[in-house]
C-alpha angles and dihedrals in degrees: 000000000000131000149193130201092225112139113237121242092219107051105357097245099161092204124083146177123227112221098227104164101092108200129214094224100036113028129203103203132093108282079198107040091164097058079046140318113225136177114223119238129189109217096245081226102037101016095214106160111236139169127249132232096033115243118241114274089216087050090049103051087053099046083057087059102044125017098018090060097047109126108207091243098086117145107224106212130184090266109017151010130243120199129176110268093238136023097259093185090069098062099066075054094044091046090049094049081071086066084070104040096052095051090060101047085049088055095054107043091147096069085041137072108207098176094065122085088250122205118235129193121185109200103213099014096173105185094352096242090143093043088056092056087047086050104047093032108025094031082219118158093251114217115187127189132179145151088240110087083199103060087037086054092043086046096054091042114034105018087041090224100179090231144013144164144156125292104248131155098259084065090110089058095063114105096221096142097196132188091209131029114182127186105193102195089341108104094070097057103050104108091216102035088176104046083054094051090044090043103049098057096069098063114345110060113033126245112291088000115147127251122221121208125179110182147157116274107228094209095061101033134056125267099225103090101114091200095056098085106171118031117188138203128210087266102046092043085060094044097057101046103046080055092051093045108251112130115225111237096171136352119184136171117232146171124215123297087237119032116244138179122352091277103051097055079100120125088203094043089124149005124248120195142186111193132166136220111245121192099241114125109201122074126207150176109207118188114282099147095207097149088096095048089045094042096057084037094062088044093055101032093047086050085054091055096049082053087054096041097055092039088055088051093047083053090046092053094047091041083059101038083054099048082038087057092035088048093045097045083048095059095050093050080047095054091047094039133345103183086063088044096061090038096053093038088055084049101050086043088061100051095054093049088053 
């Protein structure tokens, strides 16, 4: 294995492990080499995965409000170039993430009070397409905040979020006070994950209020997005949080309510996790030791996934060579008699439903 003396930003481990293996189906290297081109490395302690060397903060910011928002649909003229204003594919995504949300909540009645008119802010709304399901389901006050003006804009007027306004750094000062705070694919892009759990207690989630995470699993998606800039397994997720003060009440691997691409049929796509606030003051990272554990782990579990992967295809092969045959016998006994084709096929159809 290969290390590196660079000191963690979690817990300050100064040894770390460089993920070598790159891997065909998840790949490890920068998807955006020209925005920056990282290695990957596991903290030896914690074993958070983090890139090295850090992006520009400057470079990232920009590459939030350009690049990263482009929607595939540009229409590309003589002089210039029009694009959507939002990436309109994501908010059926965004909408779906409440199923499991609400599930969990559901699960847990006993650290929730559902009869209250409960306050919910959604660090990096986007278009407000989650805040809409906690409003007409849940009746919550709905509170959105994110760096883009337009799917703040799309979330105030269409998806009728109570309040919203833009991410600044004065965001800690803000004396929201909510029951509830949820970062829906967030978490693993804050430059400083501890600093925001530490800072938000103080004004912005209320005392013993829940906090609500939604990240990629490493071990089921590839390494190579340069804007993801912590990735965290089951055991350094717990980890972070019981340092920062914030009490587990449940953690659970899921895939997405609907299924999507090739990749994302995966029941442990992502991690899902309830925490609560809890009134202790000082934070620390005591010595677990974990990076070793995490580090064989995504070897073996990212391996899994390739296996999958390669079976699901083979399925997928033998799925389309029966409906080809089935297709091509049916327009034979068309050709000979249709009448006879659509009553055998009814009549096929019927058997397998029984």
């Amino acid at each position: 294995m290969k290390k590196r003396k660079i000191s963690c930003k979690i817990c300050g481990e100064n040894n770390s492990t460089v993920v070598t293996k790159n891997n065909f189906f998840l790949r490890i290297d920068s998807s955006d080499k020209k925005l920056i081109n990282y290695d990957n490395l596991v903290c030896d302690n914690c074993g958070t995965i983090y890139h090295h060397p850090d992006i520009d903060k400057k470079k990232l910011i920009n590459h939030y409000q350009t690049a990263y928002r482009k929607t595939g649909s540009a229409i590309y003229l003589k002089n210039r170039t029009i694009d959507l204003p939002l990436r309109f594919d994501w908010t059926s995504v965004s909408f779906h993430r409440f199923h499991a949300f609400y599930e969990i909540l559901l699960k847990n009645k006993n650290n929730f009070n559902f009869k209250k008119k409960n306050k919910i802010l959604d660090y990096g709304c986007y278009q407000g397409a989650f805040l809409f399901a906690c409003k007409k389901i849940l009746n919550f006050r709905t509170i959105g905040t994110d760096y883009n003006k337009e799917g703040l804009k799309m979330a105030k007027s269409f998806f009728l979020v109570d309040e919203v306004f833009e991410t600044f750094n004065n965001f800690y000062k803000k004396k929201i006070n909510a029951d509830i705070i949820t970062l829906l694919h967030v978490f693993e892009h804050l430059m400083d994950p501890v600093d925001f759990l530490r800072k938000i207690k103080k004004n912005v989630l209320k005392n013993n209020g829940l906090l609500y995470l939604e990240i990629p699993n490493p071990y089921s998606n590839p390494l190579n997005d340069p804007t993801h800039l912590f990735l965290y397994s089951k055991d350094t997720i717990e980890y972070i949080l019981k340092s920062c003060n914030y009490k587990i009440i449940t953690l659970e691997q899921r895939g997405l309510y609907q299924q999507g691409s090739l990749l994302r049929n995966n029941k442990n796509l992502n991690l899902h996790i309830l925490a609560k606030s809890i009134n202790k003051k000082d934070i620390f990272f005591p010595k677990v030791l974990v990076g070793k554990k995490v580090y064989l782990n995504l070897k073996k579990e990212r391996n899994n996934v390739g296996l999958k992967l390669v079976l699901f295809r083979f399925k997928t092969l033998i799925n389309m060579f029966f409906h080809t045959s089935y297709t091509f016998l049916f327009m034979i006994i068309n050709y000979i008699s249709p009448n006879f084709a659509v009553y055998l096929h009814e009549k096929i159809k019927k058997n397998f439903k029984r």
